[in-house]
C-alpha positions in Angstrom: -92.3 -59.3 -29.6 -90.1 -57.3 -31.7 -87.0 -57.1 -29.1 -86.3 -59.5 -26.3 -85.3 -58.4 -22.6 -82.0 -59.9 -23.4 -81.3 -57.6 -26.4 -82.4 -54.9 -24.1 -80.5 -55.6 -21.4 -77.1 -55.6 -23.6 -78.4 -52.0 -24.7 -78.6 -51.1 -21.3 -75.2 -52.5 -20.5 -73.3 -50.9 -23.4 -75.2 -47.5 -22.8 -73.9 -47.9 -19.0 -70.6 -48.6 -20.0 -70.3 -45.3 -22.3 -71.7 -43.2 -19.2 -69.1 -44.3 -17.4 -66.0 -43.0 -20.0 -68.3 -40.1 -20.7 -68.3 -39.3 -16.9 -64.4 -39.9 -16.6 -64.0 -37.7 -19.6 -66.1 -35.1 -18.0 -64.2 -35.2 -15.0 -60.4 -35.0 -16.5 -61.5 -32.2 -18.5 -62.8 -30.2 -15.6 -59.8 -30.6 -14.1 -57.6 -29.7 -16.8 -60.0 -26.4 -17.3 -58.8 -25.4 -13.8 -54.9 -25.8 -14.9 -55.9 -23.5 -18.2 -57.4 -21.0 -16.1 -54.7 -20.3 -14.0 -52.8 -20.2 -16.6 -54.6 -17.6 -18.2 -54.9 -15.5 -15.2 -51.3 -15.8 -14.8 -50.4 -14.2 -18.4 -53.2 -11.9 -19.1 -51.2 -9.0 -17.2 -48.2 -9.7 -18.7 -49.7 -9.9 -22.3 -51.5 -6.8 -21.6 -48.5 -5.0 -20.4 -46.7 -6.0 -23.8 -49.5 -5.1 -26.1 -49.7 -1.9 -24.3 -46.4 -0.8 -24.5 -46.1 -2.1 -28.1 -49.3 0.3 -28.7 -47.2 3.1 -26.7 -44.2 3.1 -28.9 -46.2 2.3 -32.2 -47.8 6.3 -31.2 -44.6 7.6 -29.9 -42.3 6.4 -32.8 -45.2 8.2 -35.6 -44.3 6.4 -38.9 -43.4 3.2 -37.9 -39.4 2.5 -39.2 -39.4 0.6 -42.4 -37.8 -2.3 -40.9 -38.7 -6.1 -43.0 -41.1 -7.1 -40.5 -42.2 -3.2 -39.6 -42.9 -2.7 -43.2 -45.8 -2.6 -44.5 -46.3 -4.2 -48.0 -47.2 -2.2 -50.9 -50.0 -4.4 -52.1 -51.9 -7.0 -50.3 -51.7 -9.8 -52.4 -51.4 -13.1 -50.3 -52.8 -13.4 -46.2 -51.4 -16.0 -43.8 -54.7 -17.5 -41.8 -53.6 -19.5 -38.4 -56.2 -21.3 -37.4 -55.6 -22.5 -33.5 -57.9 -25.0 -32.2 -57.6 -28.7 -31.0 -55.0 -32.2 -31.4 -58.7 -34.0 -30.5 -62.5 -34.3 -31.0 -65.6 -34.9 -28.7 -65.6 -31.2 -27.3 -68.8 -30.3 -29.3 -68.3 -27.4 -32.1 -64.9 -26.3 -30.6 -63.2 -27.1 -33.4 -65.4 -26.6 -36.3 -66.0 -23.5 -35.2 -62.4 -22.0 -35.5 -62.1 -23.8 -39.1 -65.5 -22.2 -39.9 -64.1 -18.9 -39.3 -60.9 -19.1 -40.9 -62.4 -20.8 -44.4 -65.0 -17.4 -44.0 -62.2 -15.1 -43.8 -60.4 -16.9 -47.0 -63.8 -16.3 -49.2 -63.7 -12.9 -47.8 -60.3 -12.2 -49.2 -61.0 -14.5 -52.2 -63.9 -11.8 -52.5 -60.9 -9.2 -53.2 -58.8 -11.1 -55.2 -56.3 -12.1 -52.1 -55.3 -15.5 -51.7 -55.9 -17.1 -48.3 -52.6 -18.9 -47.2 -53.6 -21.6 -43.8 -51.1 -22.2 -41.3 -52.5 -24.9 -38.8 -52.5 -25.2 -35.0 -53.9 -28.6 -33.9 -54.4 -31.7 -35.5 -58.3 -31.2 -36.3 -57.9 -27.9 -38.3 -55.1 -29.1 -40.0 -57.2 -32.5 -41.4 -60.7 -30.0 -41.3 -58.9 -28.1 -43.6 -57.3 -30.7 -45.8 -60.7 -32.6 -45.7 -62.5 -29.1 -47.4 -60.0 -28.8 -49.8 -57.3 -26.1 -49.1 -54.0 -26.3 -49.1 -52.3 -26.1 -45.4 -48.6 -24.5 -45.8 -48.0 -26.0 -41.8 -49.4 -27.6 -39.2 -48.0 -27.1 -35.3 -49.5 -30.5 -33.4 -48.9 -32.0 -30.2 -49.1 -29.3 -27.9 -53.2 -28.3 -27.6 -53.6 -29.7 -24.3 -50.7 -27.9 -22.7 -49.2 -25.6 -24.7 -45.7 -24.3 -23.6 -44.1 -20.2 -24.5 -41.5 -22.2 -26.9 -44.6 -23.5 -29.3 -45.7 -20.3 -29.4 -42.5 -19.1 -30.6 -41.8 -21.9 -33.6 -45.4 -20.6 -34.8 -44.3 -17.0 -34.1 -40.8 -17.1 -35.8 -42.5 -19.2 -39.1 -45.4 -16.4 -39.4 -43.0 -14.0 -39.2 -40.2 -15.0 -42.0 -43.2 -15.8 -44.2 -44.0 -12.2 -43.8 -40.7 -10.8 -44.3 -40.1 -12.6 -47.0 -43.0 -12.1 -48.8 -44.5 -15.1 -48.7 -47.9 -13.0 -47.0 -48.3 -9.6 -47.0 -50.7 -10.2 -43.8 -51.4 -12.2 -41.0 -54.6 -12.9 -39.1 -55.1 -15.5 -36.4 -58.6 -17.7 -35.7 -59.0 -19.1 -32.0 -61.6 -19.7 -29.6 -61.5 -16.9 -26.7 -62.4 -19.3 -23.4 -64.9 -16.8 -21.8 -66.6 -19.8 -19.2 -67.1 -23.3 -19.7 -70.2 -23.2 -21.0 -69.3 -20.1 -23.6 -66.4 -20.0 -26.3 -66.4 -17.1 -29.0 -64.3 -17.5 -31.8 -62.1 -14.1 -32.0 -60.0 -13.2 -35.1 -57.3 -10.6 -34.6 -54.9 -9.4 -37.2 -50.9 -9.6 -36.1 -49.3 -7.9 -38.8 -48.4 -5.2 -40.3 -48.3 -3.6 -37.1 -50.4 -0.8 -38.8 -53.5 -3.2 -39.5 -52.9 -4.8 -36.3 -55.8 -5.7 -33.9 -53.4 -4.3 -30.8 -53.4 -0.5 -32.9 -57.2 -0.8 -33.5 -58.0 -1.3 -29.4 -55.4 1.4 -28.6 -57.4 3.6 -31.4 -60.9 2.8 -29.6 -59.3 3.5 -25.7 -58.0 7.0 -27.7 -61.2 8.0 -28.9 -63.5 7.0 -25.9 -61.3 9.4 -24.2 -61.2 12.0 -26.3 -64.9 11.9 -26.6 -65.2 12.6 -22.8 -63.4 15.6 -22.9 -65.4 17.3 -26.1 -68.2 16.5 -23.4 -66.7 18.8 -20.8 -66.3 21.5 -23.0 -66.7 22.6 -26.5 -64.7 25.5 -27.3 -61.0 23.9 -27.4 -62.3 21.0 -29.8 -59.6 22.0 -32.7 -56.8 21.8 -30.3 -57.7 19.1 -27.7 -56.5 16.1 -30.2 -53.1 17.6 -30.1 -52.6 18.3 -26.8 -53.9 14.7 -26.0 -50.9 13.5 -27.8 -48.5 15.2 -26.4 -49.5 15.1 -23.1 -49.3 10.9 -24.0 -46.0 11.2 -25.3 -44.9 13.7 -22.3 -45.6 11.2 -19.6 -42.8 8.3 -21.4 -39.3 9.1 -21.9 -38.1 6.0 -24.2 -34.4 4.9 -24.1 -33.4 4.3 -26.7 -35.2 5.6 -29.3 -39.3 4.2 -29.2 -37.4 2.7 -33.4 -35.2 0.5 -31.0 -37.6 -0.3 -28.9 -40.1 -1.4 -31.5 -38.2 -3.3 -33.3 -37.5 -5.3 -30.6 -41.2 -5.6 -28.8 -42.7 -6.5 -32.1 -41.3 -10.5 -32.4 -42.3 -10.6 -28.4 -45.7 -9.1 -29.3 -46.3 -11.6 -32.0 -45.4 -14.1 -29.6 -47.3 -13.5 -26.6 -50.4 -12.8 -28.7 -49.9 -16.5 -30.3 -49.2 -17.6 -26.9 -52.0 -16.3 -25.4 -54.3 -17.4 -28.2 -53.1 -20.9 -27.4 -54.0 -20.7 -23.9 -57.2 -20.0 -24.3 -58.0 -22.5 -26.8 -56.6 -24.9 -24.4 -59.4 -23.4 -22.3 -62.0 -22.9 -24.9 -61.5 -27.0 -25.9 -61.2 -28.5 -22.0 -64.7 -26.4 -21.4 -66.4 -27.5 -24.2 -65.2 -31.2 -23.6 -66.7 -31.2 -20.2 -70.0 -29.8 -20.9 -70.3 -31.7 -24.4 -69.3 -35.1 -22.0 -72.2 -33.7 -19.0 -74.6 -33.8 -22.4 -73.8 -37.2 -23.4 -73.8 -38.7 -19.8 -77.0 -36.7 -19.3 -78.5 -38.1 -22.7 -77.1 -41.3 -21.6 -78.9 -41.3 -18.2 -82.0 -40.9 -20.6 -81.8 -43.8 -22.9 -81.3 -45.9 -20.1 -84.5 -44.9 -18.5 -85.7 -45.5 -22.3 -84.8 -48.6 -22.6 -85.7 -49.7 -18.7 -89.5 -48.6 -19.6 -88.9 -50.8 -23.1 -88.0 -54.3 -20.9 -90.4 -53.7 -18.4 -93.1 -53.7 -21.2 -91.3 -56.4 -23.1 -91.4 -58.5 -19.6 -94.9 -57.6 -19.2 -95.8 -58.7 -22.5 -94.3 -62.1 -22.0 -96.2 -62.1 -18.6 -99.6 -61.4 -20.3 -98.4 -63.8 -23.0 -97.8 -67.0 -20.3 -101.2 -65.9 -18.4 -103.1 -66.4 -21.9 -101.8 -69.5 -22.5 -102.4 -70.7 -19.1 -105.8 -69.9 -19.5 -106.1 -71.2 -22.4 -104.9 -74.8 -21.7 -107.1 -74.6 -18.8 -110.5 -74.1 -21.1 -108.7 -76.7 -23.4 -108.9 -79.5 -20.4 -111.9 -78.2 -19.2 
């Protein structure tokens, strides 16, 4: 017999034993997910609202004011990557994931001659990243499982003066956009320039879905109708001070929120995948103990079998 019942049975018992923290871990994290989600609920108006007004006065003010972080850079030489994911492991792909992106997006910009600069949220990206080989300029830690507004803005304010002052002519952000527990899709926006910026590109698409439903209702204005949907945008706002002003001072707040929002739904990106990455090893555990139940009921039916035979046999031997 190639494994005794007692050797089973510790199997058993250490198998049982990781079910148990497995379960546990399951559990925390399924609460936790609920904290995340009201959180996100909670800012996803007010995030809207400041993307969309930053969109509003991006159109209103025309060319934006050449301001140091308004500016855009006359070449793009260098691009700032943040990669936002997790301080801890055991939540599947979550964090791999995120890392995966950002190291594509620096061999994509490699591809162009740009250097890939990697700014770190969270403990694993920050080693992932060391681990591959690239240089990370900083890492943010101790904040993935409940990330507060005043993380965001340390991140914010150190993307920002590396942008002003040259350090990156661009800045892209990597994080895992919590859609339900059981699905995470890694999302990378672009924060600045405010021209390249992912908020400018969604106003663009909202623009031209609607301008596309008015060529549909009629075709002989087409040469006029762009116009006249522009200034029938900028007709409806009356911006005090000047949309300049206002700009300049939405933009830092924009950067922030987007960071902060990013970091929320990591938070709930990594608690999902936790719990159903723990329900798959408590699951897989359930089946290894069934396994190895089936493995000492054979091994005790072989030493049954085994006894009988040598019963037997010492009978024949007296008889």
């Amino acid at each position: 017999m190639a494994t005794s019942q007692r050797d089973v049975r510790n199997r058993i018992s250490a198998v049982k034993n990781i079910q148990k923290i497995t379960r546990a871990m399951e559990m925390v994290a399924a609460a936790r997910l609920r904290r995340a989600e009201q959180r996100i609920e909670a800012l996803r108006p007010y995030a809207d609202a400041i993307r969309r007004m930053t969109r509003q006065a991006a159109e209103a003010a025309g060319d934006v004011p050449s301001l140091p972080i308004l500016a855009e850079h006359d070449e793009l030489r260098a691009v700032g990557l943040l990669v936002v994911a997790g301080d801890r492991g055991l939540a599947g792909a979550f964090n791999s994931n995120a890392v995966r992106a950002g190291i594509r997006a620096a061999r994509e910009h490699g591809a162009e001659n740009r250097s890939a600069r990697f700014f770190a949220s969270g403990r694993r990206p920050a080693s992932s990243l060391s681990f591959r080989g690239e240089e990370v300029v900083e890492s943010f830690t101790g904040f993935s499982d409940r990330p507060a507004y005043a993380d965001a803005r340390s991140i914010a304010e150190r993307l920002i003066a590396a942008y002003v002052d040259d350090e990156v002519d661009q800045v892209e952000i990597f994080y895992n956009g919590y859609i339900s527990p059981l699905s995470q899709v890694v999302r990378r926006e672009t924060l600045l320039p405010l021209q390249r910026a992912t908020v400018l590109d969604d106003g663009g698409e909202k623009d031209g879905g609607e301008k596309d439903g008015g060529e549909d209702d009629g075709g002989e204005d087409d040469g006029d109708e762009p116009h006249d949907a522009d200034a029938q945008r900028r007709a409806l706002v009356e911006y005090e001070p000047d949309p300049e002003d206002i700009l300049r001072r939405l933009v830092p707040d924009y950067v922030e929120i987007s960071i902060y929002r990013a970091l929320l739904e990591s938070t709930a990106s990594e608690h999902g995948a936790r719990m159903t990455a723990m329900r798959n090893a408590s699951e897989n555990a359930s089946q290894l103990i069934d396994d190895y139940t089936l493995e000492m009921n054979r091994a005790r039916q072989a030493e049954i079998t085994q006894e009988i035979m040598e019963v037997v046999a010492g009978a024949e031997g007296l008889g």
